[in-house]
C-alpha positions, 0 to 999 in steps of 0.5 A: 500500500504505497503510491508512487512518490519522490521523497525529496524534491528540488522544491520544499520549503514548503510541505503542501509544495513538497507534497504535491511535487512529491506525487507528480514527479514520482511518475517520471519520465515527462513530468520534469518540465514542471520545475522549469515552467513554474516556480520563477516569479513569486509574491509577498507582502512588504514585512515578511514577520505578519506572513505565516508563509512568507514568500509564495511560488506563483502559482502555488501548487500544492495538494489543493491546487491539484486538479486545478494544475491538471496534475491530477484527481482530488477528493476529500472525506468525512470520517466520524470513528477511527475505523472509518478513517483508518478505512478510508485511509488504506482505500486512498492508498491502494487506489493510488492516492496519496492522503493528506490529513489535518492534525494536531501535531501535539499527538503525532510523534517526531514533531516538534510539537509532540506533547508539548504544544497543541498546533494543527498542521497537516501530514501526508501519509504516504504508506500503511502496514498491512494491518494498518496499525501504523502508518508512514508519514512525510513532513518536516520532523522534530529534527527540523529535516523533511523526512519519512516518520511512523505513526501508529493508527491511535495516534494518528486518529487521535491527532485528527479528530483533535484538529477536527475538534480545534478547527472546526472542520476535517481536513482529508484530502486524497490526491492523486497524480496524473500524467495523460501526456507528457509536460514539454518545457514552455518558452513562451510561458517561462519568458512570460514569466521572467518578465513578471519577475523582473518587471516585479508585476503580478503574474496573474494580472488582476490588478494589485492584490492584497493579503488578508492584513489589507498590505498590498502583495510585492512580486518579482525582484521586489520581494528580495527588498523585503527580505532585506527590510527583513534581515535589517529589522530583526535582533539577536534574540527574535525568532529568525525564519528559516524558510525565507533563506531557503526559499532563496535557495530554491529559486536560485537552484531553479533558475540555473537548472531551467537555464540548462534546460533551455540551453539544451533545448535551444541548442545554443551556448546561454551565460550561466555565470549569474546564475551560478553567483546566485546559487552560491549566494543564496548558499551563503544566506542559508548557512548565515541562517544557522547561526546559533542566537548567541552568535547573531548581531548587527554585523551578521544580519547587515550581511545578510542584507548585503548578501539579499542585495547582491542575491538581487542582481545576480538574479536580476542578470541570471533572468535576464540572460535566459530572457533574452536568449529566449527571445533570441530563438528565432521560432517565437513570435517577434512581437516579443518586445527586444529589450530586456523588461524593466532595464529603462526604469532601472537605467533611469534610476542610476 
């Protein structure tokens, strides 16, 4: 009773995006095109401390966003007794579904929470022994790594209806990856995209869309400002969040793998040395954010400043490479403008 899945996917940060890309990319061969058609442009709001996700990948693709992503087949239960849940857990499995539930993280062992503090959070349950006695599940660990636990069924039910019980509703969904064809790398829609991204436009074009707090939501290059906001306004002692520095990470690790791709598609030489700088850079940030407290100061975090500025422009340059060698194939369209978006705003600035 194990569906197909990736267990560690380039793209993490996130569960609901580990999940998600977990099960798609499981399928193999003509699923890969996802990572280079998506996570390129992004959002977030000016202060990243009133975000309970700080930076989003545009569009978000998770388990929710599954069917509507055409990655595959959704549905969702209402279970009353551990039986019933535990039955409709292992029918999900054996048809192929992989299970996403809402619970109460003080109950689930090897988390953080566990019997310290009630949290709802969500877990992917991945696999169930024959007797469905106990259960493996994917999600980030006590030890903060997103890796592979086991649950034992009381457990498990008991963090359910818990979290059923602080929520107000149950969270059970099953999903299913599906590949009817195979996903082909989208020129047009990546240049698209790296426009967005360095215009610093919403992707989605509705106007200016604002988070729940009524702050308008920043895109593109805008959102390494923020981060930099960021790192400036904390002290030695707050709560550092991690995942903006790995979100970094990601995306620079995207970037030069989707700049790869095309060169290989293209069949041309493209520029990869920002892209790589941008890797480094964003590695760099990463490391910084595992100082322990008593090693952070007003030195530390004016480097990570200055490494999110620096992260900007090599961003900035890598994005505009792959635009503009884009751009240069001679099989798009050629009313694709010719100069890189957002160079005459920024040539004026200087």
């Amino acid at each position: 009773m194990r569906p197909p899945f990736l267990p560690d996917p380039p793209i993490k940060t996130y569960q609901s995006n580990a999940y998600a890309l977990g099960a798609f990319l499981a399928l193999g061969e003509g699923t890969s095109a996802i990572l280079d058609n998506n996570f390129i442009t992004w959002g977030c709001v000016s202060d990243l401390k009133k975000a309970p996700r700080p930076i989003l990948f545009l569009p978000f693709i998770s388990p929710e966003t599954f069917a509507t992503s055409r990655l595959g087949s959704l549905l969702s239960f209402r279970a009353f007794t551990r039986a019933e849940l535990s039955k409709a857990i292992v029918s999900s499995l054996q048809c192929g579904f992989l299970v996403r539930l809402g619970v109460d993280e003080y109950h689930i062992p090897d988390r953080r929470s566990y019997r310290n503090k009630h949290r709802v959070h969500d877990v992917l349950v991945t696999a169930a022994t024959p007797s469905a006695e106990s259960f493996e599940l994917m999600g980030y660990c006590a030890d903060r790594r997103y890796r592979p636990s086991t649950c034992s069924l009381e457990d498990l039910s008991t963090g359910y209806f818990s979290a059923a019980e602080k929520a107000g509703k149950q969270g059970f969904l099953a999903f299913r990856a599906e590949l009817p064809r195979p996903i082909t790398v989208d020129l047009a829609a990546i240049r698209r995209q790296l426009e967005f991204f360095l215009e610093s436009r919403d992707s989605a074009r509705n106007g200016a869309p604002t988070a729940k707090t009524g702050e308008p939501i920043l895109h593109g290059l805008a959102v390494f400002d923020a981060c930099v906001r960021y790192v400036r306004s904390l002290t030695p002692t707050e709560w550092l969040d991690r995942r903006v520095f790995s979100l970094m990470a990601e995306h620079s690790g995207m970037m030069l793998r989707r700049t790869f791709t095309v060169e290989s598609l293209l069949e041309m030489p493209i520029a990869k040395t920002s892209a790589e700088r941008a890797v480094h850079t964003a590695g760099r940030l990463k490391l910084l954010s595992l100082l322990p407290e008593p090693r952070r100061n007003e030195a530390s975090f004016a480097e990570m400043a200055a490494l999110f500025g620096r992260l900007k422009e090599e961003s900035r340059n890598a994005a505009e490479t792959l635009w503009q060698a884009i751009g240069a194939y001679d099989r798009l369209p050629k009313a694709l403008s010719a100069q890189p978006p957002g160079n005459e705003t920024r040539e004026a600035s200087h």
